[in-house]
TIDO-248852 format. One record per atom (N, C-alpha, C, O, CB): residue number from 1; residue in three letters; chain; atom name; z, y, x. Coordinates in nm, 2 decimals, decimal comma. Each point is the difference from the previous one (the first is absolute). Glycine has a CB too. Layout:
N
<node nr="NUM" rest="ALA" kette="A" atom="CA" c3="Z" c2="Y" c1="X"/>
...
END
This chain:
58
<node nr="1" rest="UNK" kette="A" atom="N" c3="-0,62" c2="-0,50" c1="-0,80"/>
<node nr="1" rest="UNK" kette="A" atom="CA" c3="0,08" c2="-0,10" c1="0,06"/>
<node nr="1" rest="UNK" kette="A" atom="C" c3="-0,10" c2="-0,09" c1="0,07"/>
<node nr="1" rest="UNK" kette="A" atom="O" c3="-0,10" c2="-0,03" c1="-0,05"/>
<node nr="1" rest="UNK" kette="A" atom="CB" c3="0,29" c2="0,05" c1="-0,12"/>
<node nr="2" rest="UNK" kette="A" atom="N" c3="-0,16" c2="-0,06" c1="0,27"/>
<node nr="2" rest="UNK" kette="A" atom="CA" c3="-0,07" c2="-0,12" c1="0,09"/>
<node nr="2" rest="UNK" kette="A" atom="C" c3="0,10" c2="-0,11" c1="0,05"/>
<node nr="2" rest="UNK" kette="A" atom="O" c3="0,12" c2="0,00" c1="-0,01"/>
<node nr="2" rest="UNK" kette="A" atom="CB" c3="-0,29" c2="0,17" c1="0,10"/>
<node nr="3" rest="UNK" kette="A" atom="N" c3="0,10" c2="-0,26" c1="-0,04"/>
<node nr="3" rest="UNK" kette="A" atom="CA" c3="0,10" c2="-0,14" c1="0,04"/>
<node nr="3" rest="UNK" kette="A" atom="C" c3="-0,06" c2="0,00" c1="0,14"/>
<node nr="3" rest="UNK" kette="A" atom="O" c3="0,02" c2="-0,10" c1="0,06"/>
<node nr="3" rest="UNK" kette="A" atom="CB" c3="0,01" c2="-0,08" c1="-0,29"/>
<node nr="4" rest="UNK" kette="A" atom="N" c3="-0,10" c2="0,30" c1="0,31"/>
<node nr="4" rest="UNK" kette="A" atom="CA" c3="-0,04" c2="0,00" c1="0,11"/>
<node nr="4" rest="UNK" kette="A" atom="C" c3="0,12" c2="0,08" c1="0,09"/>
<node nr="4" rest="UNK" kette="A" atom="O" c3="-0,02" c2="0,12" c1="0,03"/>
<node nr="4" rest="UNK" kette="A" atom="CB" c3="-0,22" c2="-0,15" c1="-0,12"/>
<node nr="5" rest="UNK" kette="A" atom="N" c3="0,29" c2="0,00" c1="0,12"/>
<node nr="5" rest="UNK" kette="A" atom="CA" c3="0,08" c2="0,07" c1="0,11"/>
<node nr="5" rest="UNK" kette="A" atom="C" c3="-0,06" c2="0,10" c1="0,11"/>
<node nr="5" rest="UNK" kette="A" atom="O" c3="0,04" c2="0,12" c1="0,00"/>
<node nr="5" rest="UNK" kette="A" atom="CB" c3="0,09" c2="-0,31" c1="-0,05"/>
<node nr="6" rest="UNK" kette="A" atom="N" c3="-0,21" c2="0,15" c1="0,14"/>
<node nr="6" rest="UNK" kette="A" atom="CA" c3="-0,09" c2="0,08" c1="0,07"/>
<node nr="6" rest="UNK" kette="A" atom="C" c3="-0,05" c2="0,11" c1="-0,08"/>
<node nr="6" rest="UNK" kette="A" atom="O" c3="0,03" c2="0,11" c1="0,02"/>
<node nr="6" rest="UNK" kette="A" atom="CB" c3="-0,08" c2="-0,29" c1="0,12"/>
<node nr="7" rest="UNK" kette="A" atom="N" c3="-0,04" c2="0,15" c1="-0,25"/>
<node nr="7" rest="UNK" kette="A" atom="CA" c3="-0,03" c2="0,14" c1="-0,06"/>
<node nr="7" rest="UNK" kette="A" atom="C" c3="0,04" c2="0,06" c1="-0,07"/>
<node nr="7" rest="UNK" kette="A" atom="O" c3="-0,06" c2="0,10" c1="-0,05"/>
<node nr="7" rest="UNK" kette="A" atom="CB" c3="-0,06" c2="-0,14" c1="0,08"/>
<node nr="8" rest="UNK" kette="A" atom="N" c3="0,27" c2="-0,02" c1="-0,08"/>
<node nr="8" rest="UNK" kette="A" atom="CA" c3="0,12" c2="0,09" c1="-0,05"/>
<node nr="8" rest="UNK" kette="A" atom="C" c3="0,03" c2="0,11" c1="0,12"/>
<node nr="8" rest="UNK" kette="A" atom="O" c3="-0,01" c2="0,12" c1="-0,03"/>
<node nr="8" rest="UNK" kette="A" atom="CB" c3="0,12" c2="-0,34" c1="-0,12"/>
<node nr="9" rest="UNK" kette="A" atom="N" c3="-0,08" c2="0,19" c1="0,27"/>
<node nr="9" rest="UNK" kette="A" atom="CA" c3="0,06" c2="0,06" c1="0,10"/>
<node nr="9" rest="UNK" kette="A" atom="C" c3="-0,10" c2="0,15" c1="0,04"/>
<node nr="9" rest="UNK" kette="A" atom="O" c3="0,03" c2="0,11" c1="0,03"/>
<node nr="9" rest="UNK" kette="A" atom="CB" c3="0,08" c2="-0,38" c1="0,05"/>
<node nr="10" rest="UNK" kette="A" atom="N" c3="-0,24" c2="0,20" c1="-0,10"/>
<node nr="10" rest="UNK" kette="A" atom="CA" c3="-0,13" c2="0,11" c1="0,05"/>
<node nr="10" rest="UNK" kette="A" atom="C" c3="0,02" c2="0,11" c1="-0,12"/>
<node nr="10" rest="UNK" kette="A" atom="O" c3="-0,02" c2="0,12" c1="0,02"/>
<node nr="10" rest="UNK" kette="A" atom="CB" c3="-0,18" c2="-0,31" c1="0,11"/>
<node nr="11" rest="UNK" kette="A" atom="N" c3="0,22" c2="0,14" c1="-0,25"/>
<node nr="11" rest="UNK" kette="A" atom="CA" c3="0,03" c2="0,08" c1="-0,13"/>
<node nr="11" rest="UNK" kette="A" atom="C" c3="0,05" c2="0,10" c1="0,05"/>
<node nr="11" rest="UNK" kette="A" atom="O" c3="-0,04" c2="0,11" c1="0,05"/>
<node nr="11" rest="UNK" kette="A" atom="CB" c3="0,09" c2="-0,28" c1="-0,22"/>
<node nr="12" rest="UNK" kette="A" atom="N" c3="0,10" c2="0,11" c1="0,14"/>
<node nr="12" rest="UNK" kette="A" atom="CA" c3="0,08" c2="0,11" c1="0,00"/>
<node nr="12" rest="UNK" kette="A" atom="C" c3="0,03" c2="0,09" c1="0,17"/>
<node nr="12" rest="UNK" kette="A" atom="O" c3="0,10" c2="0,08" c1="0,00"/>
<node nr="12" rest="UNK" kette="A" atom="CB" c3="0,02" c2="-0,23" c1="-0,24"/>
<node nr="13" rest="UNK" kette="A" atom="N" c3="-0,20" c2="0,13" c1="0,36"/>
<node nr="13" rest="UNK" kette="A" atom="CA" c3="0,02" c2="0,09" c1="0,12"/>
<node nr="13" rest="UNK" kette="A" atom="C" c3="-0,07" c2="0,12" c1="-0,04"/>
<node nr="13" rest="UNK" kette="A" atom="O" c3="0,03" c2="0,12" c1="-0,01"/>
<node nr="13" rest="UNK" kette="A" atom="CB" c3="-0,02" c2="-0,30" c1="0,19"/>
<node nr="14" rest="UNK" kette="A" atom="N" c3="-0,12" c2="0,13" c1="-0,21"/>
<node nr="14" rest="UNK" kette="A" atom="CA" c3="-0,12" c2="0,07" c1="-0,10"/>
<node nr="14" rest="UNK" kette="A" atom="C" c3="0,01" c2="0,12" c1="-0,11"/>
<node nr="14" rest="UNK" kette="A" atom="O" c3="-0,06" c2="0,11" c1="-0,01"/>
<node nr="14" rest="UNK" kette="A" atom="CB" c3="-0,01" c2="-0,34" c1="0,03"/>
<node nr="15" rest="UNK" kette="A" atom="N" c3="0,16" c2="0,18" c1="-0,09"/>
<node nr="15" rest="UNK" kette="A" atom="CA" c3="0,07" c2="0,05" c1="-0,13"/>
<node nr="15" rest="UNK" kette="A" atom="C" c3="0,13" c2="0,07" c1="0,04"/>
<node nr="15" rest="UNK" kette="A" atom="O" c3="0,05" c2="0,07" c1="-0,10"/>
<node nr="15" rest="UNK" kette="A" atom="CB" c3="-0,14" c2="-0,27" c1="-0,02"/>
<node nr="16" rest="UNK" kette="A" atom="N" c3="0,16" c2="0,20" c1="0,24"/>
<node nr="16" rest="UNK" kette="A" atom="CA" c3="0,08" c2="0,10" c1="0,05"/>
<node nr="16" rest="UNK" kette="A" atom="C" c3="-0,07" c2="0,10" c1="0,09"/>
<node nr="16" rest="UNK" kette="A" atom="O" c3="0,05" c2="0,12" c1="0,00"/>
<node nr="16" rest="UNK" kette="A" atom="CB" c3="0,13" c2="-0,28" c1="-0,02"/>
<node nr="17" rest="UNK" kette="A" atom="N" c3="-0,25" c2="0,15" c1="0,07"/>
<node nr="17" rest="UNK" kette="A" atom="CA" c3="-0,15" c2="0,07" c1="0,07"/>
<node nr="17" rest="UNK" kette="A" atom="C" c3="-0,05" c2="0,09" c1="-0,06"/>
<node nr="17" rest="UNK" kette="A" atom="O" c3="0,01" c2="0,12" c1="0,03"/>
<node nr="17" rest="UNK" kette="A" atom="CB" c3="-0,06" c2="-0,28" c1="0,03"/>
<node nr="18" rest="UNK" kette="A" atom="N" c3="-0,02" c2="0,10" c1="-0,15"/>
<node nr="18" rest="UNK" kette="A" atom="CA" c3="-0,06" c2="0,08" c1="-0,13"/>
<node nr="18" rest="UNK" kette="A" atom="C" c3="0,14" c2="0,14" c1="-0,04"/>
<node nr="18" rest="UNK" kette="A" atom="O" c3="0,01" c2="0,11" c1="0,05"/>
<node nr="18" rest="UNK" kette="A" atom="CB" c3="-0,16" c2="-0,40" c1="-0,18"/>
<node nr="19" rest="UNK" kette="A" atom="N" c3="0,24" c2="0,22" c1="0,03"/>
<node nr="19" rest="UNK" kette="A" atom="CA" c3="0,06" c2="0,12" c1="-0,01"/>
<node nr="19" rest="UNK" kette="A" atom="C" c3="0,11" c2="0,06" c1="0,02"/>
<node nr="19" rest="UNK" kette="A" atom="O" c3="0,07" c2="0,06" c1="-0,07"/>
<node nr="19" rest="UNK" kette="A" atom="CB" c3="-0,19" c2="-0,10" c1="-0,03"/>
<node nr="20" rest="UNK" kette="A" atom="N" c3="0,13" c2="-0,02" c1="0,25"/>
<node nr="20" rest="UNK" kette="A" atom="CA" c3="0,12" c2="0,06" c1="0,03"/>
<node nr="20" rest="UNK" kette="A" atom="C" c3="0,13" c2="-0,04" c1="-0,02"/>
<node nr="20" rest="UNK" kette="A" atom="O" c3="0,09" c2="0,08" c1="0,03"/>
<node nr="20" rest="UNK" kette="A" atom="CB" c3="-0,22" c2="0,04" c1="-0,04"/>
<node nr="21" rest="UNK" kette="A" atom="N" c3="0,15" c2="-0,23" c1="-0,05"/>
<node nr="21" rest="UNK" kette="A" atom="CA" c3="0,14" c2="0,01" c1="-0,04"/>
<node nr="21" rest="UNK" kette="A" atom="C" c3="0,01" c2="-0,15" c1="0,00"/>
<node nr="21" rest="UNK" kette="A" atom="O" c3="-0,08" c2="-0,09" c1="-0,01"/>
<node nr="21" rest="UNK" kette="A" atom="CB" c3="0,10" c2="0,31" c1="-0,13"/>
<node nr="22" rest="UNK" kette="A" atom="N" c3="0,14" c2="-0,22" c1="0,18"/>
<node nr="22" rest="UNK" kette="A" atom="CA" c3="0,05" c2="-0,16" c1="0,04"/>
<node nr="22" rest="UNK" kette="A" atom="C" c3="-0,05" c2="-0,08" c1="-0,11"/>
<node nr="22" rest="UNK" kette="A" atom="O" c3="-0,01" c2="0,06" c1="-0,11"/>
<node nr="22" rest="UNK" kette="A" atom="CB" c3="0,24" c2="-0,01" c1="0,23"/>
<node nr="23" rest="UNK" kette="A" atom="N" c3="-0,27" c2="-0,22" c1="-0,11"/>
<node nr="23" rest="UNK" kette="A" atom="CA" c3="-0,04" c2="-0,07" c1="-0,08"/>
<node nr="23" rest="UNK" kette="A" atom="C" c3="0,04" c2="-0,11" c1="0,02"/>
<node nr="23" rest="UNK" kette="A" atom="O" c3="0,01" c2="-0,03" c1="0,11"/>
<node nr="23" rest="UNK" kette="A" atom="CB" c3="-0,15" c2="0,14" c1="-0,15"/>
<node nr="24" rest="UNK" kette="A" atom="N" c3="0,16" c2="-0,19" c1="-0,04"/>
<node nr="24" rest="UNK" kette="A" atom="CA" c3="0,11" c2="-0,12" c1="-0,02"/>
<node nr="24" rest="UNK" kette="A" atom="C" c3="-0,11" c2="-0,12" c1="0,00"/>
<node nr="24" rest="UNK" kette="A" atom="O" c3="-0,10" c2="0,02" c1="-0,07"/>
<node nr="24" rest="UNK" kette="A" atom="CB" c3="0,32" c2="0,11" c1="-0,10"/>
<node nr="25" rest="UNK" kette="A" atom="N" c3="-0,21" c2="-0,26" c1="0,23"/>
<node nr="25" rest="UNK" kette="A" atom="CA" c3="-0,09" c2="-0,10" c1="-0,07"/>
<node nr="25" rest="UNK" kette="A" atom="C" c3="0,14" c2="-0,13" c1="-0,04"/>
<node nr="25" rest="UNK" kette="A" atom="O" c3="0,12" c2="-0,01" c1="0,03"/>
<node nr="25" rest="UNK" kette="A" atom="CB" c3="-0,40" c2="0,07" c1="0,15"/>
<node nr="26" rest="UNK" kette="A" atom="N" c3="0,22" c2="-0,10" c1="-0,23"/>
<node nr="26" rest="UNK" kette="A" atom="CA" c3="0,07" c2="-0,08" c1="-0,08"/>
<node nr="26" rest="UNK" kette="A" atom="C" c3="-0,02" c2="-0,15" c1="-0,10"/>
<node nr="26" rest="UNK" kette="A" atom="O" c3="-0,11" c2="0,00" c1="-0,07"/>
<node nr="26" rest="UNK" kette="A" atom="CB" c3="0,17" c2="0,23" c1="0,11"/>
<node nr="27" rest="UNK" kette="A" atom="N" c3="0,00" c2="-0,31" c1="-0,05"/>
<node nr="27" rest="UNK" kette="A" atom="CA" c3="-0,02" c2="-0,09" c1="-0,02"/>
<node nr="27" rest="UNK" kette="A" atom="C" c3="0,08" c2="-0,05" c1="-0,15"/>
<node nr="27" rest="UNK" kette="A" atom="O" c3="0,12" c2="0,01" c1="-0,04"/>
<node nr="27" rest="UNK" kette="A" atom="CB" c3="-0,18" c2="-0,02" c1="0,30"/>
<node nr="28" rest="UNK" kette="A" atom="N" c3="-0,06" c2="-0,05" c1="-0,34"/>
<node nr="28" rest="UNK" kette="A" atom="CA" c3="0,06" c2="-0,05" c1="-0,17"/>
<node nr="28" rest="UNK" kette="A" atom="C" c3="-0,03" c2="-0,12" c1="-0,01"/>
<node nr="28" rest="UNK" kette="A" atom="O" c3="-0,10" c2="-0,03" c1="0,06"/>
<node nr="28" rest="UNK" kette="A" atom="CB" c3="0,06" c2="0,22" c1="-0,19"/>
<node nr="29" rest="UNK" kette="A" atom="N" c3="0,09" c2="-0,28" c1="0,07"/>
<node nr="29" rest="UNK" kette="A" atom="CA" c3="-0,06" c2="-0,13" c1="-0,07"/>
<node nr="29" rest="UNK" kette="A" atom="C" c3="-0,14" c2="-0,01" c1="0,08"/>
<node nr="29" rest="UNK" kette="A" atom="O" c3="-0,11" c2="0,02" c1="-0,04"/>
<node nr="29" rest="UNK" kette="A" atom="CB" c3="0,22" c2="0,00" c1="-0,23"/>
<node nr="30" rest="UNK" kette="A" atom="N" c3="-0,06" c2="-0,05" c1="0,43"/>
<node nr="30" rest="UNK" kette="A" atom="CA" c3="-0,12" c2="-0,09" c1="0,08"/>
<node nr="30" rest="UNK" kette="A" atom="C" c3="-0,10" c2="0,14" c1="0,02"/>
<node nr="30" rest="UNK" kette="A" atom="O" c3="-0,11" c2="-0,05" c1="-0,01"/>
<node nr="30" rest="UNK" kette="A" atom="CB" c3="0,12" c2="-0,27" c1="-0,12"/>
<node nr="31" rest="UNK" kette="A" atom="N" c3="-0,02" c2="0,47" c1="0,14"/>
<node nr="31" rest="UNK" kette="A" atom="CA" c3="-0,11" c2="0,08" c1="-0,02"/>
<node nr="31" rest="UNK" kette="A" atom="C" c3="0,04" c2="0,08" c1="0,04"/>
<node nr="31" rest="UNK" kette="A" atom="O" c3="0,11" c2="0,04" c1="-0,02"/>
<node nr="31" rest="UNK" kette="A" atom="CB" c3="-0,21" c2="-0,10" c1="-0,14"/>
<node nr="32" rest="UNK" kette="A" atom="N" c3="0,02" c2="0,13" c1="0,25"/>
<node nr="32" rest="UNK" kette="A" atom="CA" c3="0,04" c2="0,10" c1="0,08"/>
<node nr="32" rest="UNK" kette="A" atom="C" c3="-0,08" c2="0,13" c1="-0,04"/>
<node nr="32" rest="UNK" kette="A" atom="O" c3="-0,12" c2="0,01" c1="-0,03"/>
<node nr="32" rest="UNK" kette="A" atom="CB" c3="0,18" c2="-0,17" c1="0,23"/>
<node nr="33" rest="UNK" kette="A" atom="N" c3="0,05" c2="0,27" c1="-0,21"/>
<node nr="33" rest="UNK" kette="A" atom="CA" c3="-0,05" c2="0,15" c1="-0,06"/>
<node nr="33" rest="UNK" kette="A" atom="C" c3="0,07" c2="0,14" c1="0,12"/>
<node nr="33" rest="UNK" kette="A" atom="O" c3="0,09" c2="0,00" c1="0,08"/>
<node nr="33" rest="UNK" kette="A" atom="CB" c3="-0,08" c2="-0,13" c1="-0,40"/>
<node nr="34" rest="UNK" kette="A" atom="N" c3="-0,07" c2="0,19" c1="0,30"/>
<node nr="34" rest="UNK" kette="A" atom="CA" c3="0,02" c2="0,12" c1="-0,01"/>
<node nr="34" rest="UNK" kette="A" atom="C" c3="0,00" c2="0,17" c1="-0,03"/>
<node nr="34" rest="UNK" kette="A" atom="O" c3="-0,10" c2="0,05" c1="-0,02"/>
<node nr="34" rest="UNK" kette="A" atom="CB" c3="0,08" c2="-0,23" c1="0,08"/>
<node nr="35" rest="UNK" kette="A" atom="N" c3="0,14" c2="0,25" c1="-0,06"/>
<node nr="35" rest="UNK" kette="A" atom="CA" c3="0,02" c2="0,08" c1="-0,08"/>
<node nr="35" rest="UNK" kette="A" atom="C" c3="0,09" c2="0,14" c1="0,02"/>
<node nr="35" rest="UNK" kette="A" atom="O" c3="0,11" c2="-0,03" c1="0,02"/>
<node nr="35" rest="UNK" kette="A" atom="CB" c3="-0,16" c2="-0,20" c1="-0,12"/>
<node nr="36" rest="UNK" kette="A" atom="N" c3="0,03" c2="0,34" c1="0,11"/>
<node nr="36" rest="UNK" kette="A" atom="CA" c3="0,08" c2="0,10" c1="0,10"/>
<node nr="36" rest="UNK" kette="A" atom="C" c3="0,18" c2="-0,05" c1="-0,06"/>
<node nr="36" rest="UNK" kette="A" atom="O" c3="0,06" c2="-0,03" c1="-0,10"/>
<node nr="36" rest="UNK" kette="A" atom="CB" c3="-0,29" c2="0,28" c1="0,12"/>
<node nr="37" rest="UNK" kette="A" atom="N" c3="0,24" c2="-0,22" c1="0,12"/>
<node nr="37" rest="UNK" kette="A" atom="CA" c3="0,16" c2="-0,02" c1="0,00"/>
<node nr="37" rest="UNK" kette="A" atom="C" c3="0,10" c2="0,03" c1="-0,10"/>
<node nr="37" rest="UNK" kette="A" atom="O" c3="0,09" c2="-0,06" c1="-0,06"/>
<node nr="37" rest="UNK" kette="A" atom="CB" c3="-0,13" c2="0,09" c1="0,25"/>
<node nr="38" rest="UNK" kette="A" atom="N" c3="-0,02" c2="0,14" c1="-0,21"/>
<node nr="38" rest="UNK" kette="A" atom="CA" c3="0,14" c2="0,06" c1="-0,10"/>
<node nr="38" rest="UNK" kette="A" atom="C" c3="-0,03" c2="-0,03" c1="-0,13"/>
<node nr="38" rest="UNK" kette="A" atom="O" c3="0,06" c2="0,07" c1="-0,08"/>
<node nr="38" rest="UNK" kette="A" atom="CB" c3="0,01" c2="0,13" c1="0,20"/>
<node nr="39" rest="UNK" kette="A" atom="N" c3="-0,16" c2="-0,31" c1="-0,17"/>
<node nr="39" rest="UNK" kette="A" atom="CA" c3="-0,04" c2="-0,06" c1="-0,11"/>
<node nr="39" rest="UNK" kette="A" atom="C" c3="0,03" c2="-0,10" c1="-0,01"/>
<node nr="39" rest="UNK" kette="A" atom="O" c3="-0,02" c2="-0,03" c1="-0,11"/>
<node nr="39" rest="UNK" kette="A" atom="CB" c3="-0,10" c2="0,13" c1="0,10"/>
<node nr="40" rest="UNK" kette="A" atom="N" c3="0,17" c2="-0,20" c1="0,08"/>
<node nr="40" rest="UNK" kette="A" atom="CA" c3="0,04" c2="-0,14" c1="0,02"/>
<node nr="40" rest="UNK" kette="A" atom="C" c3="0,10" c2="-0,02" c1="-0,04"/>
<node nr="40" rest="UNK" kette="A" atom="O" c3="0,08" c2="0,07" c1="0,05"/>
<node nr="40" rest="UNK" kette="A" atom="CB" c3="-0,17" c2="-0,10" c1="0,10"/>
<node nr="41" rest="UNK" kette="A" atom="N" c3="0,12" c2="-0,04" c1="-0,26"/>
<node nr="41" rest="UNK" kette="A" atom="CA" c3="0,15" c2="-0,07" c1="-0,05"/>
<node nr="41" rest="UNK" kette="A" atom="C" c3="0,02" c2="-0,09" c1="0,08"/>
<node nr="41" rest="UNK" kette="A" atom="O" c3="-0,07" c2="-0,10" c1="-0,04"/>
<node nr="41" rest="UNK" kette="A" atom="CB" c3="0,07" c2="0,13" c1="-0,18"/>
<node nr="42" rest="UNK" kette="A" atom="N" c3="0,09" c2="-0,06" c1="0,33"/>
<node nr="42" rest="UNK" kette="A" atom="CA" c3="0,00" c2="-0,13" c1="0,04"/>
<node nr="42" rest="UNK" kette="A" atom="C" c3="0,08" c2="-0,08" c1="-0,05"/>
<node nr="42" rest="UNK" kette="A" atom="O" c3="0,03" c2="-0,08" c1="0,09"/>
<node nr="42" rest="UNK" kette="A" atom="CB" c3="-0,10" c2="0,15" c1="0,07"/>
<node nr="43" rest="UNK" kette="A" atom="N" c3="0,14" c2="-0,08" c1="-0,27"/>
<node nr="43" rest="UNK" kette="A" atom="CA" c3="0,04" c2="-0,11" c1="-0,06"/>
<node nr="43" rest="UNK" kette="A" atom="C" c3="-0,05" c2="-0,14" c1="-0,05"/>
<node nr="43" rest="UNK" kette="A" atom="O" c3="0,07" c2="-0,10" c1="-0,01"/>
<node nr="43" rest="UNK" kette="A" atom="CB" c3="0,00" c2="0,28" c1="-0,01"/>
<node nr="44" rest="UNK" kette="A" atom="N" c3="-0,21" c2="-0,16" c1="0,00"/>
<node nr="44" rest="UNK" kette="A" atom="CA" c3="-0,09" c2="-0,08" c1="-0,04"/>
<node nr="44" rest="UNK" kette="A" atom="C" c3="-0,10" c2="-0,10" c1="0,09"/>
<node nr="44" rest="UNK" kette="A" atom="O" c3="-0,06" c2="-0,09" c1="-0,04"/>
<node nr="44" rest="UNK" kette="A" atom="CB" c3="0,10" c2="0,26" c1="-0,11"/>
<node nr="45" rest="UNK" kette="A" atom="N" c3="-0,03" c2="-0,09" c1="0,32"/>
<node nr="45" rest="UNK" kette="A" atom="CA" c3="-0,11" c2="-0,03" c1="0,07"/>
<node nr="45" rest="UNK" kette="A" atom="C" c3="0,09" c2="-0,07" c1="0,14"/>
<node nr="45" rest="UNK" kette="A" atom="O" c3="0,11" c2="0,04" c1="0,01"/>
<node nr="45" rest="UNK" kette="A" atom="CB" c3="-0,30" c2="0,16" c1="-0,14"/>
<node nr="46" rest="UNK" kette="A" atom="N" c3="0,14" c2="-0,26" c1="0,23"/>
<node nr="46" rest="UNK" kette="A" atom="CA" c3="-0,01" c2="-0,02" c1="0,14"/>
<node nr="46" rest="UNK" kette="A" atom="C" c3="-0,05" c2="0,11" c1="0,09"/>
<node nr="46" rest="UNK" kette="A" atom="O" c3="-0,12" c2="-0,01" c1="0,04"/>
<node nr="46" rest="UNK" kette="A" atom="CB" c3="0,09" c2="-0,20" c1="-0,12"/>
<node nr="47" rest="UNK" kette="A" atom="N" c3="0,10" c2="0,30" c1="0,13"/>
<node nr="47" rest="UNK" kette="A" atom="CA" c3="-0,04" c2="0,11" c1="0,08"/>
<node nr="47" rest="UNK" kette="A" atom="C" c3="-0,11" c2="-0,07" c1="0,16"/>
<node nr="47" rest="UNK" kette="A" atom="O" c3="0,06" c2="-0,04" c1="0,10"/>
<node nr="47" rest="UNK" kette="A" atom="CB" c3="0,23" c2="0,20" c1="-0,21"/>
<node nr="48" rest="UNK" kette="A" atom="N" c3="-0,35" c2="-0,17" c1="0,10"/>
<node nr="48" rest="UNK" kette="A" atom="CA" c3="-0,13" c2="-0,05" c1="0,15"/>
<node nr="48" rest="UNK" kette="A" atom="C" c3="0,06" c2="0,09" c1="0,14"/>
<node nr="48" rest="UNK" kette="A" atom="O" c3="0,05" c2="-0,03" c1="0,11"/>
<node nr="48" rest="UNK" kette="A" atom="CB" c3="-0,32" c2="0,01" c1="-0,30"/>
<node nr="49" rest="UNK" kette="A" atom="N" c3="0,21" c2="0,17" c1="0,14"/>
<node nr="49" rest="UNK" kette="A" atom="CA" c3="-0,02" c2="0,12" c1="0,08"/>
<node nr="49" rest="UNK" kette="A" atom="C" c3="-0,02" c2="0,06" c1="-0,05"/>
<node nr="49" rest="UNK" kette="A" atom="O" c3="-0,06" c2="-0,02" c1="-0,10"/>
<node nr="49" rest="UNK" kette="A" atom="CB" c3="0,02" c2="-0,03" c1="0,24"/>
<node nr="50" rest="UNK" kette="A" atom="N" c3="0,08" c2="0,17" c1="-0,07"/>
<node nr="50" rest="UNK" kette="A" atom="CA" c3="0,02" c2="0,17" c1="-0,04"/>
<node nr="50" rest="UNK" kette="A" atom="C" c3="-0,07" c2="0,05" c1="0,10"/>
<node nr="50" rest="UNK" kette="A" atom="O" c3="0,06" c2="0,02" c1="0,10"/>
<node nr="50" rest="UNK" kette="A" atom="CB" c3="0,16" c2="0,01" c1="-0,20"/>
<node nr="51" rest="UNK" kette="A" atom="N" c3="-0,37" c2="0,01" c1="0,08"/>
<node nr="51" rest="UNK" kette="A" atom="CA" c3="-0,06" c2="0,08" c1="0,06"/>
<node nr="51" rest="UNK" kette="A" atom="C" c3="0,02" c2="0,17" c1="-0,02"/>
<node nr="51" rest="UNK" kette="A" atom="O" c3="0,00" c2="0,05" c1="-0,11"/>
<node nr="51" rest="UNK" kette="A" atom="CB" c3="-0,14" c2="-0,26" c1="0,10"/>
<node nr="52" rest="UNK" kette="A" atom="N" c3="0,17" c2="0,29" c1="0,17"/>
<node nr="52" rest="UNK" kette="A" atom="CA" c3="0,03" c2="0,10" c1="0,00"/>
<node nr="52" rest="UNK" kette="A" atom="C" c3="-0,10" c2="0,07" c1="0,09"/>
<node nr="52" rest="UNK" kette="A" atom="O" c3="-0,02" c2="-0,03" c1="0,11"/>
<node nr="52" rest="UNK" kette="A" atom="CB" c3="0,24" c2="-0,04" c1="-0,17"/>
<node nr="53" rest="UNK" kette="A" atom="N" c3="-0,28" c2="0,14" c1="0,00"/>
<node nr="53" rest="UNK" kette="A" atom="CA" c3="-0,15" c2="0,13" c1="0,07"/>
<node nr="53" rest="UNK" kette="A" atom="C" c3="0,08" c2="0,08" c1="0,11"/>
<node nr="53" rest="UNK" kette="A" atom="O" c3="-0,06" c2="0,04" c1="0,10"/>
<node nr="53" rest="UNK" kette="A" atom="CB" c3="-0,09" c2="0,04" c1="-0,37"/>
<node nr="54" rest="UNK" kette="A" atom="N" c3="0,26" c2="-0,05" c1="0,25"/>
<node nr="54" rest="UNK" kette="A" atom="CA" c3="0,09" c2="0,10" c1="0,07"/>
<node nr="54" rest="UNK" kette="A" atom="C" c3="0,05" c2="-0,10" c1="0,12"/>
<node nr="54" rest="UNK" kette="A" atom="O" c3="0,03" c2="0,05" c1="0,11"/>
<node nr="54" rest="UNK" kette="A" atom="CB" c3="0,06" c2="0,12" c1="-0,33"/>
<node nr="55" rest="UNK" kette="A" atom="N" c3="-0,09" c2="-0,28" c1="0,19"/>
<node nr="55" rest="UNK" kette="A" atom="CA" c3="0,14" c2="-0,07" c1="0,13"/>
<node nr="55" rest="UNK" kette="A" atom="C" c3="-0,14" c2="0,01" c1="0,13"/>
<node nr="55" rest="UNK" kette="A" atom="O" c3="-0,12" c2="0,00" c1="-0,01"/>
<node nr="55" rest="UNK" kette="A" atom="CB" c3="0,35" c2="-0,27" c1="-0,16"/>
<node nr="56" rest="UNK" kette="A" atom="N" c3="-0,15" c2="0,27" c1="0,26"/>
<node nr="56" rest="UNK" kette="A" atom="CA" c3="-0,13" c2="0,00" c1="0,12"/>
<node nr="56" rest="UNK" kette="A" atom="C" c3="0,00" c2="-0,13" c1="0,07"/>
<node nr="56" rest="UNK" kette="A" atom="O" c3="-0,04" c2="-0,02" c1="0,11"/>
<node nr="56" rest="UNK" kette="A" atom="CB" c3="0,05" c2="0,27" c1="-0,05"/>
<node nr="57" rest="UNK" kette="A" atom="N" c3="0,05" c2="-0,34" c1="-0,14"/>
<node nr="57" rest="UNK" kette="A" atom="CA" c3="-0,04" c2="-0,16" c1="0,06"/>
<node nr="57" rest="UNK" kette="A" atom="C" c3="-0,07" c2="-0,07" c1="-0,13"/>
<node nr="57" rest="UNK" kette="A" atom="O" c3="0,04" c2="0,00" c1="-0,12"/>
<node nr="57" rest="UNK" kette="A" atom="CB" c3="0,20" c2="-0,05" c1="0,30"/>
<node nr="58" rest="UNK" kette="A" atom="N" c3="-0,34" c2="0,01" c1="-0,12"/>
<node nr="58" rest="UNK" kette="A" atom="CA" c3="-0,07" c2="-0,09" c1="-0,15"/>
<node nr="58" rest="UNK" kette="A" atom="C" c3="0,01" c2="-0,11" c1="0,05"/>
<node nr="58" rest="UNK" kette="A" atom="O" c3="-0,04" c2="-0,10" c1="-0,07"/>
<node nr="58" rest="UNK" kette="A" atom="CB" c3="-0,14" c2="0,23" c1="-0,03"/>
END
């Protein structure tokens, strides 16, 4: 988790990059994370962005 937003964001472009697969960043009690999508409960969290390797607009 980080409270940096900028290098939350570099995280997870990075982290959908890496392996391919959509990745969620997201926001908890003031802290920003990242984590693949089809793993994310969003019940608990602030959805940021959904980084997608596949979409052809970044």
């Amino acid at each position: 988790m980080s409270t940096n937003l900028a290098l939350a964001q570099d995280h997870a472009h990075n982290l959908a990059c890496t392996l391919m697969v959509p990745v969620t960043l997201f926001e908890v009690d003031g802290s920003f994370g990242v984590m693949p999508t089809a793993d994310l409960d969003e019940d608990d969290v602030t959805v940021i962005h959904e980084y997608d390797p596949w979409s052809p607009a970044r």
